[in-house]
Chimera marker file (.cmm) of the C-alpha trace (Angstrom):
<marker_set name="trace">
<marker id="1" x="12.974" y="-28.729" z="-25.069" r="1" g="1" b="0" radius="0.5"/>
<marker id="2" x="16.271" y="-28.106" z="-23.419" r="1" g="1" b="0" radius="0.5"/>
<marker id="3" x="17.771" y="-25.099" z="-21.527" r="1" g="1" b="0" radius="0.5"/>
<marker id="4" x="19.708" y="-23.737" z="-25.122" r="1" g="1" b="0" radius="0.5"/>
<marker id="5" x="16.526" y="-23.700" z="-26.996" r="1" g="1" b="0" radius="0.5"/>
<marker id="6" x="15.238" y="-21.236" z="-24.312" r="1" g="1" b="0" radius="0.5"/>
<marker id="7" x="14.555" y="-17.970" z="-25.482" r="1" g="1" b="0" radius="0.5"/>
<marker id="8" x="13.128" y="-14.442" z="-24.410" r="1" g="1" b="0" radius="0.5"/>
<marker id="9" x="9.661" y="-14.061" z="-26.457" r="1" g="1" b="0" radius="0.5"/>
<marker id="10" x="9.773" y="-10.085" z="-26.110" r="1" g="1" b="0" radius="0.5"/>
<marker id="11" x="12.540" y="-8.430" z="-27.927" r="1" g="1" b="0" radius="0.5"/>
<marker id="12" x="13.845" y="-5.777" z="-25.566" r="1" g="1" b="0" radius="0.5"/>
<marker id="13" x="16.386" y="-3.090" z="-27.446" r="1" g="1" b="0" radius="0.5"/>
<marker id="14" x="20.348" y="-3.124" z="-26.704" r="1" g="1" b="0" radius="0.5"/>
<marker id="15" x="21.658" y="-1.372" z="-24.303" r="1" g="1" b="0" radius="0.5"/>
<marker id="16" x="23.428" y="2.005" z="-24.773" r="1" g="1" b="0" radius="0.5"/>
<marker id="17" x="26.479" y="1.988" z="-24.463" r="1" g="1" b="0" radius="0.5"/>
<marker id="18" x="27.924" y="5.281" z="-24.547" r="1" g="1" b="0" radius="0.5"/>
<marker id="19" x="31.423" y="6.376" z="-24.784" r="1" g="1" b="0" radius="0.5"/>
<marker id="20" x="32.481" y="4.155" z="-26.928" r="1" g="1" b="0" radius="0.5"/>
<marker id="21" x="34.053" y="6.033" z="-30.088" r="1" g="1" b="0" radius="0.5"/>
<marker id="22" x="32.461" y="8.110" z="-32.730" r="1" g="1" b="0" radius="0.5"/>
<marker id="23" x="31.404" y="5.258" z="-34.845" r="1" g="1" b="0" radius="0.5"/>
<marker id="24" x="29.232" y="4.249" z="-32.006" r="1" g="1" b="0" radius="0.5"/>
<marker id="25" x="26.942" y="7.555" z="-32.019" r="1" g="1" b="0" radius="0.5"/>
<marker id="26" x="26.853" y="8.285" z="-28.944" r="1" g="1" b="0" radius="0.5"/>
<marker id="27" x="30.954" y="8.660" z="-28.628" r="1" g="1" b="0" radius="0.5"/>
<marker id="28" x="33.380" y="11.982" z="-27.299" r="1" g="1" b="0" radius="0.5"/>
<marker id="29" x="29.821" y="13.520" z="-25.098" r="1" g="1" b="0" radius="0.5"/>
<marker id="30" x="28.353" y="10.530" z="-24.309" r="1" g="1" b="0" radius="0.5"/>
<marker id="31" x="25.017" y="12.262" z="-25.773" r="1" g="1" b="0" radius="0.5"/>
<marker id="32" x="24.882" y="14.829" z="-22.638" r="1" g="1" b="0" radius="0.5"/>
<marker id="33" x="25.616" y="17.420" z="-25.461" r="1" g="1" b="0" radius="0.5"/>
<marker id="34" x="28.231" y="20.274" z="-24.806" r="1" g="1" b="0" radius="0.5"/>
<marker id="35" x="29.695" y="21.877" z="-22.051" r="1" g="1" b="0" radius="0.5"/>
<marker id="36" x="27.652" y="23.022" z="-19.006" r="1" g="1" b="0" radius="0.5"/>
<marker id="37" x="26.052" y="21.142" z="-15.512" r="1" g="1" b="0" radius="0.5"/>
<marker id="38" x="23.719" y="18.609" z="-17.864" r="1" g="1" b="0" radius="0.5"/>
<marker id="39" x="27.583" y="17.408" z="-19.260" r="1" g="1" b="0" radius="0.5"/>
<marker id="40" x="28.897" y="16.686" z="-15.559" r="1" g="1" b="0" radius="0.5"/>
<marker id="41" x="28.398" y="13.853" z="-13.632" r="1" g="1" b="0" radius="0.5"/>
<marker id="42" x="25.860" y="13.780" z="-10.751" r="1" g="1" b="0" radius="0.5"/>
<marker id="43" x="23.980" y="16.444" z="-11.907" r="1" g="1" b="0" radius="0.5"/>
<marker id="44" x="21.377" y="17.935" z="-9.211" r="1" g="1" b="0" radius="0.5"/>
<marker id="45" x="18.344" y="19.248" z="-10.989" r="1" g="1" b="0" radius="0.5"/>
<marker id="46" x="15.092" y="18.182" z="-9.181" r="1" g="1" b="0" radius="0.5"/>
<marker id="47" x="11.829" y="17.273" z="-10.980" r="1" g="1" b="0" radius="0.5"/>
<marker id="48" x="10.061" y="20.217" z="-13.331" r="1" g="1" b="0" radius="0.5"/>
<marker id="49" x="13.101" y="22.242" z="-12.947" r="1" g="1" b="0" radius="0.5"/>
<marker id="50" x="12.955" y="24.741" z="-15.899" r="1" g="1" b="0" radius="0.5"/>
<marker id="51" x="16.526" y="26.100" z="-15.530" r="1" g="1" b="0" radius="0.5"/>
<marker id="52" x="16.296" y="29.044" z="-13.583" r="1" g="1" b="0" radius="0.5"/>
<marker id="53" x="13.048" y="30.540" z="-15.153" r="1" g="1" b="0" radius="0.5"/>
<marker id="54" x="9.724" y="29.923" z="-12.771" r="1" g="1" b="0" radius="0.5"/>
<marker id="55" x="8.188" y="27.150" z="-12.495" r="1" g="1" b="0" radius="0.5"/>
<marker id="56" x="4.888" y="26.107" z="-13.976" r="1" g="1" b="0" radius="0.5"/>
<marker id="57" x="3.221" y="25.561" z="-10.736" r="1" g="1" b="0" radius="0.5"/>
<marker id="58" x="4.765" y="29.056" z="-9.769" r="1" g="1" b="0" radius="0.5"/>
<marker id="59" x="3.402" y="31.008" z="-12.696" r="1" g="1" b="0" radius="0.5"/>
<marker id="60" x="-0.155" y="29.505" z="-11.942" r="1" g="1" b="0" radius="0.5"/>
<marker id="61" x="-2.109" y="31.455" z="-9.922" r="1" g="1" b="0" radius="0.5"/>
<marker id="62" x="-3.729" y="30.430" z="-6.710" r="1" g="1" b="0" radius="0.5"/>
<marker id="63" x="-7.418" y="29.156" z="-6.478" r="1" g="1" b="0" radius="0.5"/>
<marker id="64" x="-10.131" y="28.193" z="-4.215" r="1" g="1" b="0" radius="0.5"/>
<marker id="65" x="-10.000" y="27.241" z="-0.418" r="1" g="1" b="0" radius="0.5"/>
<marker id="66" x="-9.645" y="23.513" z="0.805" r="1" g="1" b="0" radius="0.5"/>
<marker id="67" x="-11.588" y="23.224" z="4.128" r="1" g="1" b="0" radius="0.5"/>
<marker id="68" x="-10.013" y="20.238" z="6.055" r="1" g="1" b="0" radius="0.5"/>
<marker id="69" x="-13.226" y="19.827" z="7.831" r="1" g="1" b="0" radius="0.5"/>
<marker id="70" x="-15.276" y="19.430" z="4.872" r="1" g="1" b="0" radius="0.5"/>
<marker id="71" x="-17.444" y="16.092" z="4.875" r="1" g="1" b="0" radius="0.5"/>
<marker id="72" x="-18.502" y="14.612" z="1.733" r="1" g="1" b="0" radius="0.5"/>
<marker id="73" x="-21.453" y="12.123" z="1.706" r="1" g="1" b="0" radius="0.5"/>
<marker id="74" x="-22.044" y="9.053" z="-0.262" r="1" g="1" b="0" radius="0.5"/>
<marker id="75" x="-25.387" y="9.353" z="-1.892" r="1" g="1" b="0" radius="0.5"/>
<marker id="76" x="-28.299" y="7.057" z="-2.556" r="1" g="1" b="0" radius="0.5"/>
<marker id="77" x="-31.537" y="7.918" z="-4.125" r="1" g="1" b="0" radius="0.5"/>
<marker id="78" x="-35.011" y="6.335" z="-2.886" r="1" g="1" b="0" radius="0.5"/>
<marker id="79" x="-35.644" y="5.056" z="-6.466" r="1" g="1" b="0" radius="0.5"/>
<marker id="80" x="-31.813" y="3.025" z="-6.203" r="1" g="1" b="0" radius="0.5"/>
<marker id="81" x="-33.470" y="1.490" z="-2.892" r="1" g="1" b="0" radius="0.5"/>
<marker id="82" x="-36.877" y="0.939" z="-4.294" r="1" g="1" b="0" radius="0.5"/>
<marker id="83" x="-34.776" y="-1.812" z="-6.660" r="1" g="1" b="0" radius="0.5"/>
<marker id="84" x="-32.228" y="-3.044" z="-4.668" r="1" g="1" b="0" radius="0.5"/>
<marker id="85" x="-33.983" y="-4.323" z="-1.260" r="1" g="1" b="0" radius="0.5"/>
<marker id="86" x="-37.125" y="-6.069" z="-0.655" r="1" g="1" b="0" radius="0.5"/>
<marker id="87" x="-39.866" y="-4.519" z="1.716" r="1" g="1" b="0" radius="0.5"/>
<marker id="88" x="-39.346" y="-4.816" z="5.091" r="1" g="1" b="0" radius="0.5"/>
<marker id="89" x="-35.240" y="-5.238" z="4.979" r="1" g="1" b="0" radius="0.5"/>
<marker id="90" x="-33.538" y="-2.983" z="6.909" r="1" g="1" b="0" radius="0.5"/>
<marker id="91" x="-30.914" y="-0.889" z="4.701" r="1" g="1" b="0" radius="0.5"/>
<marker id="92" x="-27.582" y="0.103" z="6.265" r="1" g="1" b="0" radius="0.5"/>
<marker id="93" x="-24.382" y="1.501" z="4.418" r="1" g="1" b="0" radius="0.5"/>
<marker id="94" x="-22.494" y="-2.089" z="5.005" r="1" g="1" b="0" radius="0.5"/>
<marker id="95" x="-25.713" y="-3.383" z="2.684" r="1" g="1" b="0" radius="0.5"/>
<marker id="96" x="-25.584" y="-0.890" z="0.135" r="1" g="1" b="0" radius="0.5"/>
<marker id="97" x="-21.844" y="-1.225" z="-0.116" r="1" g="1" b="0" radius="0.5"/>
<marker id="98" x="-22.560" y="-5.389" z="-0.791" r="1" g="1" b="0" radius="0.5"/>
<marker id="99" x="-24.756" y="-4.403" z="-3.102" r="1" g="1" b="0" radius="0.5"/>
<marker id="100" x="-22.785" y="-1.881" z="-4.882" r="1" g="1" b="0" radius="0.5"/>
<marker id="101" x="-24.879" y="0.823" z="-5.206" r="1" g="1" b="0" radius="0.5"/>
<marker id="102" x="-21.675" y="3.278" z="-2.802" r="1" g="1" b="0" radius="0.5"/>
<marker id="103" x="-18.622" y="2.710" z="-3.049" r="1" g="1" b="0" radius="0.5"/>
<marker id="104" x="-15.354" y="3.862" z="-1.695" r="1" g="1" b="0" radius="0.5"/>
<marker id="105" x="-16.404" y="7.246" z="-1.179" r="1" g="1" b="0" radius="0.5"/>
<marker id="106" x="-18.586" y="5.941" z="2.257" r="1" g="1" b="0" radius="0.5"/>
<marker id="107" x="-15.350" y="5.704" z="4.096" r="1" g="1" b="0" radius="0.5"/>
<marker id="108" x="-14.718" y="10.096" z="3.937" r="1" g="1" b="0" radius="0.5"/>
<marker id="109" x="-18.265" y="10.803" z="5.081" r="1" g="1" b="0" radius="0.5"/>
<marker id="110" x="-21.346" y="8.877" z="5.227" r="1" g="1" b="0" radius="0.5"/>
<marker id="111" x="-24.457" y="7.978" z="3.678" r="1" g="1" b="0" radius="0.5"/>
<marker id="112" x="-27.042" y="10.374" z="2.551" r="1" g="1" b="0" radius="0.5"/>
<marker id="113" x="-30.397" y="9.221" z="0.709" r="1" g="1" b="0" radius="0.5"/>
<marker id="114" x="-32.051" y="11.363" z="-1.371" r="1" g="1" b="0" radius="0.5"/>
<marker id="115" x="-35.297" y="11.691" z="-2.741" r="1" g="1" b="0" radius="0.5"/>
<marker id="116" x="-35.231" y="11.144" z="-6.345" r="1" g="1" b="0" radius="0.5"/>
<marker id="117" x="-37.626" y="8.231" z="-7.601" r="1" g="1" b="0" radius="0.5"/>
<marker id="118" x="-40.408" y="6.276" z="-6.383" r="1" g="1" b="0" radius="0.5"/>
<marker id="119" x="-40.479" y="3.924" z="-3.310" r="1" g="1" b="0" radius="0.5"/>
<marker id="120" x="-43.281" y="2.109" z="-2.947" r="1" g="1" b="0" radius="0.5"/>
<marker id="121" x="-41.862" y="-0.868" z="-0.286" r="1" g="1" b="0" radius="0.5"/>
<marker id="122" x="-41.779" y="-0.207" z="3.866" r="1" g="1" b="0" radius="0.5"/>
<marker id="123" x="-38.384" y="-0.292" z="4.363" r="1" g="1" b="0" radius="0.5"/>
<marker id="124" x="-36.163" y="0.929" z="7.671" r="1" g="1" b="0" radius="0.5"/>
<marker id="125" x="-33.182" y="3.192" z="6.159" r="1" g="1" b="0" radius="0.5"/>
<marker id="126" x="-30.152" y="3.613" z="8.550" r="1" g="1" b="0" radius="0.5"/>
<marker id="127" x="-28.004" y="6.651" z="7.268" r="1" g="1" b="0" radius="0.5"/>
<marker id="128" x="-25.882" y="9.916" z="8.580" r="1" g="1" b="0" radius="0.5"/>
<marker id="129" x="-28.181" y="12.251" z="6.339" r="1" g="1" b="0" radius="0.5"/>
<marker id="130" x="-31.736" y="12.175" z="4.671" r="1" g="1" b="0" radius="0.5"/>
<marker id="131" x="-32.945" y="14.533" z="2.620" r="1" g="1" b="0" radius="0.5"/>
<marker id="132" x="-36.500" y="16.346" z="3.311" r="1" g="1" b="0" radius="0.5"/>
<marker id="133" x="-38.198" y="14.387" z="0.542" r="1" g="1" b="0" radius="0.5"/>
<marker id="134" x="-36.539" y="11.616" z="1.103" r="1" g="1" b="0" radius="0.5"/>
<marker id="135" x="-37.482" y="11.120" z="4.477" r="1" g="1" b="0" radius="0.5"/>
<marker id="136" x="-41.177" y="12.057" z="3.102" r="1" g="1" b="0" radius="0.5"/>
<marker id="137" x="-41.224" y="9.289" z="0.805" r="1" g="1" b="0" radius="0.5"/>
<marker id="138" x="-40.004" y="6.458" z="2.981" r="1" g="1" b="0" radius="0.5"/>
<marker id="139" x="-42.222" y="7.703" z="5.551" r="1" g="1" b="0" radius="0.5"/>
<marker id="140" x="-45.335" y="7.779" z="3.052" r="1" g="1" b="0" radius="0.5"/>
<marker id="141" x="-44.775" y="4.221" z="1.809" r="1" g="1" b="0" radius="0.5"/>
<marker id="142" x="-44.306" y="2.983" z="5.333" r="1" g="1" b="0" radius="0.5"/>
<marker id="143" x="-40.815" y="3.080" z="6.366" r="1" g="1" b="0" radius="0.5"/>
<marker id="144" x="-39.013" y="4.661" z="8.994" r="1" g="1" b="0" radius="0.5"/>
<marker id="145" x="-35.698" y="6.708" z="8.653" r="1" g="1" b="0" radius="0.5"/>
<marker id="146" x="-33.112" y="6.277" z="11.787" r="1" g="1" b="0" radius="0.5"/>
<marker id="147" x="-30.369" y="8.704" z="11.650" r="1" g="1" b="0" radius="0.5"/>
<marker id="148" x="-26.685" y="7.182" z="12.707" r="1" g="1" b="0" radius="0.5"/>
<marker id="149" x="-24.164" y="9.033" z="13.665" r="1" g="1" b="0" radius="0.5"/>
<link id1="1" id2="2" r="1" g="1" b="0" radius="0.2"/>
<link id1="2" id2="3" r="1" g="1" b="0" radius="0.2"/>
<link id1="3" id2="4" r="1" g="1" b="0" radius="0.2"/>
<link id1="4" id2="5" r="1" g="1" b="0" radius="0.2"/>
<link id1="5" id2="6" r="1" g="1" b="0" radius="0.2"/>
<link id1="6" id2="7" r="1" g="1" b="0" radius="0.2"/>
<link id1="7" id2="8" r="1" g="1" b="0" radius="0.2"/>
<link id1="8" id2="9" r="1" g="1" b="0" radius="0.2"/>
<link id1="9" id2="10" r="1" g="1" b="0" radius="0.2"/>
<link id1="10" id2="11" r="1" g="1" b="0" radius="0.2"/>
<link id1="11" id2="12" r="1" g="1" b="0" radius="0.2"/>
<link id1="12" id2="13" r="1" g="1" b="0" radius="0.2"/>
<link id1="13" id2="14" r="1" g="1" b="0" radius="0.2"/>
<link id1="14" id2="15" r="1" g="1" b="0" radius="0.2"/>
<link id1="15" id2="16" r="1" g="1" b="0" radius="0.2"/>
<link id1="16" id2="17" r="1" g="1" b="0" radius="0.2"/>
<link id1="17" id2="18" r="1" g="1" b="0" radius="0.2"/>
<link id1="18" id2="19" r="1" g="1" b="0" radius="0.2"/>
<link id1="19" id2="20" r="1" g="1" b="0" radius="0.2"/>
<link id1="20" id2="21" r="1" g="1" b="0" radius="0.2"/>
<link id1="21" id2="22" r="1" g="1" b="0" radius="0.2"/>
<link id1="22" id2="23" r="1" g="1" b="0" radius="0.2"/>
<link id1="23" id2="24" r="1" g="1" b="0" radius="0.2"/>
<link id1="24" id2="25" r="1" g="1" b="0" radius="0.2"/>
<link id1="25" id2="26" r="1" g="1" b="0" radius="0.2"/>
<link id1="26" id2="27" r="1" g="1" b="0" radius="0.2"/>
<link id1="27" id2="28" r="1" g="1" b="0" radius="0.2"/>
<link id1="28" id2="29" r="1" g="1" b="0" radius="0.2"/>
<link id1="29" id2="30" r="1" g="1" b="0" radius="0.2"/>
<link id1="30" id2="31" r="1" g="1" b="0" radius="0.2"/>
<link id1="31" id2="32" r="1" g="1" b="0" radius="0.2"/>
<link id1="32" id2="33" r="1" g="1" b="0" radius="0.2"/>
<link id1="33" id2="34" r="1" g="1" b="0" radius="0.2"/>
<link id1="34" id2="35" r="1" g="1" b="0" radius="0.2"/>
<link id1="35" id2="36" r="1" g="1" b="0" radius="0.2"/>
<link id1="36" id2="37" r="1" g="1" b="0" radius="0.2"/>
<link id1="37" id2="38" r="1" g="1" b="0" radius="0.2"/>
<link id1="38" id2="39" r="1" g="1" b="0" radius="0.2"/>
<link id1="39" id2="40" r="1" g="1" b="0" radius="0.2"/>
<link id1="40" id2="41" r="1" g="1" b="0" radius="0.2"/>
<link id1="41" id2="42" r="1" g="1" b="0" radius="0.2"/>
<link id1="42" id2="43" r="1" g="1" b="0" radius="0.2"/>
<link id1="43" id2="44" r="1" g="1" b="0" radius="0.2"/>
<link id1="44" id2="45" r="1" g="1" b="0" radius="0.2"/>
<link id1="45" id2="46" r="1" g="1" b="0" radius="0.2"/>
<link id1="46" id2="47" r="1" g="1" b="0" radius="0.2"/>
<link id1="47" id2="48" r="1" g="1" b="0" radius="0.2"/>
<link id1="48" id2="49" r="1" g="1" b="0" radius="0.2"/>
<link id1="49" id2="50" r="1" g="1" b="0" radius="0.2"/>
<link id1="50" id2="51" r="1" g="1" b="0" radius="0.2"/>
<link id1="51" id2="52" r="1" g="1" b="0" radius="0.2"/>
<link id1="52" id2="53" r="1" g="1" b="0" radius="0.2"/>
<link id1="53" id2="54" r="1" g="1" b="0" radius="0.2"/>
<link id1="54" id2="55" r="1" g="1" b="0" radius="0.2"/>
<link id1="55" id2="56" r="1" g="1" b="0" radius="0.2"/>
<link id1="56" id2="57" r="1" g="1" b="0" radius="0.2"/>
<link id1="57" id2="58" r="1" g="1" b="0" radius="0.2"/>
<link id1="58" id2="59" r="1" g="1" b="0" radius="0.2"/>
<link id1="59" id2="60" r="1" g="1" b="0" radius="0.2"/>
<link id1="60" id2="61" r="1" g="1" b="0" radius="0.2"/>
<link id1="61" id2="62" r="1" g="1" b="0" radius="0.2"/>
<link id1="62" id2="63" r="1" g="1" b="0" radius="0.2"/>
<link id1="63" id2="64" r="1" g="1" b="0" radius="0.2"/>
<link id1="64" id2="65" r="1" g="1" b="0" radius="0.2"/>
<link id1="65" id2="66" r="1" g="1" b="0" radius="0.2"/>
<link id1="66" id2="67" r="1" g="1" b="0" radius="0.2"/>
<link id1="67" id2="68" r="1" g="1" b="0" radius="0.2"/>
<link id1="68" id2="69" r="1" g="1" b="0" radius="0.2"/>
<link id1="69" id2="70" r="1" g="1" b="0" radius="0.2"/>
<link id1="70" id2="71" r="1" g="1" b="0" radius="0.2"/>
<link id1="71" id2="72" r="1" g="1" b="0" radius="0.2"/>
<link id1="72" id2="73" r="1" g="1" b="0" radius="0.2"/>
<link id1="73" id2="74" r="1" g="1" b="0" radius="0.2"/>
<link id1="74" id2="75" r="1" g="1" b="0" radius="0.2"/>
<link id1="75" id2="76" r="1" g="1" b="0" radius="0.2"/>
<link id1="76" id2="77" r="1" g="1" b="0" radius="0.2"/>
<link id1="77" id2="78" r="1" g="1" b="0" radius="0.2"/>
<link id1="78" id2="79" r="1" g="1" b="0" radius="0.2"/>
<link id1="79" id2="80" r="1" g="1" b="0" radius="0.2"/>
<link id1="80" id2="81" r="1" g="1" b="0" radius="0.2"/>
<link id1="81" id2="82" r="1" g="1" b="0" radius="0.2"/>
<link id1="82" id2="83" r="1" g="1" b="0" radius="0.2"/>
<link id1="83" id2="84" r="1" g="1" b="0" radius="0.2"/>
<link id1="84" id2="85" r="1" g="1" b="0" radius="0.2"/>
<link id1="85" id2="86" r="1" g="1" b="0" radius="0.2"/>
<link id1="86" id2="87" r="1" g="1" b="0" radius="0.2"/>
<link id1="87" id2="88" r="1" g="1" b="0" radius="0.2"/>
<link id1="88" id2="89" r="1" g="1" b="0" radius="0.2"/>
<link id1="89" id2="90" r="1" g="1" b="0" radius="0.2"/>
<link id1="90" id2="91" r="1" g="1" b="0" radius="0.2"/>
<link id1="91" id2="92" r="1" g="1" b="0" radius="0.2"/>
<link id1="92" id2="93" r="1" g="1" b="0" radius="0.2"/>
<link id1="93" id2="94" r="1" g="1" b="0" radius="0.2"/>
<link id1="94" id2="95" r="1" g="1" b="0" radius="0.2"/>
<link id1="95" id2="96" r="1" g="1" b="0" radius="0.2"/>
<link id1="96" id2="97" r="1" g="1" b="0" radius="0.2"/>
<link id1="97" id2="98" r="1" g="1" b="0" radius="0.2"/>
<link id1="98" id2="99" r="1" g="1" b="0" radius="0.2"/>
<link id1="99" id2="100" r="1" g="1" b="0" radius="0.2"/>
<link id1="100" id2="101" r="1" g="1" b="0" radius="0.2"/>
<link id1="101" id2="102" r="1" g="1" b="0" radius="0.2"/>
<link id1="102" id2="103" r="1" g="1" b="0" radius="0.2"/>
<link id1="103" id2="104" r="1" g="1" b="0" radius="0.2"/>
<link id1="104" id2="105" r="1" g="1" b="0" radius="0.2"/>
<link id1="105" id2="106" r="1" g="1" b="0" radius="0.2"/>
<link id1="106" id2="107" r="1" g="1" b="0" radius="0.2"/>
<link id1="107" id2="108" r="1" g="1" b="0" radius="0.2"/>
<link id1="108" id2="109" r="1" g="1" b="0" radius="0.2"/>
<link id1="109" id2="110" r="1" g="1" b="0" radius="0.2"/>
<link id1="110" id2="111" r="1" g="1" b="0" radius="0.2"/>
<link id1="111" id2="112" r="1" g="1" b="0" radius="0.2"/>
<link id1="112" id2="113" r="1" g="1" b="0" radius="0.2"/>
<link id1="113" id2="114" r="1" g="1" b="0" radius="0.2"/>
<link id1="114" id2="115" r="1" g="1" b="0" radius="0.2"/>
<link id1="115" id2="116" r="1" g="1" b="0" radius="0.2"/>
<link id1="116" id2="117" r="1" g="1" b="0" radius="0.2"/>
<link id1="117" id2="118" r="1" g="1" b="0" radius="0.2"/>
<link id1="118" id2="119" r="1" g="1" b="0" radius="0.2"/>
<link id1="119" id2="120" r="1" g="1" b="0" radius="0.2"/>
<link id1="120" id2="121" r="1" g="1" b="0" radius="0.2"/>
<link id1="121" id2="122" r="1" g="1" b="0" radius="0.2"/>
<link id1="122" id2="123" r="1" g="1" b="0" radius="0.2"/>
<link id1="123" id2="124" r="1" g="1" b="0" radius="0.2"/>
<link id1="124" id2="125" r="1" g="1" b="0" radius="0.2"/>
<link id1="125" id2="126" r="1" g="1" b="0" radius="0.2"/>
<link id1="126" id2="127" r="1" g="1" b="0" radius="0.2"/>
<link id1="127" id2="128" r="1" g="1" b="0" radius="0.2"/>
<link id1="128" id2="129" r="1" g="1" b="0" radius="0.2"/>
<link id1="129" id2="130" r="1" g="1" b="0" radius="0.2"/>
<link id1="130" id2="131" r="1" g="1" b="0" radius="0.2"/>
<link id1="131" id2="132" r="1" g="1" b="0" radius="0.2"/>
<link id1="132" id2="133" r="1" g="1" b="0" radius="0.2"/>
<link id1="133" id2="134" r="1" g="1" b="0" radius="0.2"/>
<link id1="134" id2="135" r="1" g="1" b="0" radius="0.2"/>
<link id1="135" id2="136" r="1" g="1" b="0" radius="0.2"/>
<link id1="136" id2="137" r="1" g="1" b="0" radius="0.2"/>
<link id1="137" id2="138" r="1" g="1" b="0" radius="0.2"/>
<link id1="138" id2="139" r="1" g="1" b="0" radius="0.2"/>
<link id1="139" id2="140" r="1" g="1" b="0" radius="0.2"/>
<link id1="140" id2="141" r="1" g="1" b="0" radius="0.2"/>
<link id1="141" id2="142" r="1" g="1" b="0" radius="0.2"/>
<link id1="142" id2="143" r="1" g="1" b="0" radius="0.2"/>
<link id1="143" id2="144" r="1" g="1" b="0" radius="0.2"/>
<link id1="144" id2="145" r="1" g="1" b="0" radius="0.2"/>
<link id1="145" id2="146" r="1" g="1" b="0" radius="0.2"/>
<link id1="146" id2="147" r="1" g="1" b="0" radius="0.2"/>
<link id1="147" id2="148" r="1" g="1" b="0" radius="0.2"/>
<link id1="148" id2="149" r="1" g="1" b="0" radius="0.2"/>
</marker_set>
């Protein structure tokens, strides 16, 4: 193979070139159209401008209330941790994160554990939040629950 037999794989359209005479199809208005500011050069309009009439996000009405200080937890249930660790491990958000049972959604708030399924292992749970029943079951089969801050 030598540099002339090179060739582009992907067949990418022509370019338009406008101006260029009648024949051309996009001749005389360059395919801006008529008169007016879309015909000029440089034209200013911004993004979602609607010519003049309100915008979308205008004509919308307002909703809700976003509290800055709002903290939203990553949440494991008992059951998740009942198949994921071994009993007597120690489970910590860095763990569960390993393991994949949070994800990215640890690094706005936290880690809560709920109490949905069974846990039948000891196991010491490290977390920001525990639910009542949570902390019930982990308790019951042995554990202990330390709160982290």
């Amino acid at each position: 193979m030598k540099l002339h037999d090179l060739h582009n794989t992907v067949k990418r359209p022509n370019r338009k070139r406008v101006g260029r005479g009648d024949a051309s199809g996009t001749g005389r208005t360059a395919g801006r159209g008529e008169k007016g500011q879309g015909a000029r050069a440089g034209v200013p309009w911004r993004p979602h401008f609607e010519g003049g009439q309100i915008p979308l996000l205008r004509r919308l009405p307002k909703r809700g209330f976003n509290n800055p200080n709002h903290v939203e937890y990553a949440v494991v249930n008992v059951g998740a941790l009942n198949l994921a660790f071994n009993a007597g491990e120690e489970v910590t958000a860095e763990l569960l994160q390993l393991k994949g049972l949070v994800g990215r959604e640890l690094e706005n708030g936290g880690l809560k554990i709920l109490g949905d399924g069974e846990l039948v292992k000891a196991l010491k749970v490290k977390a920001e939040k525990f639910s009542q029943s949570a902390r019930q079951k982990i308790e019951a089969a042995g554990g202990t629950c330390e709160q982290v801050s």
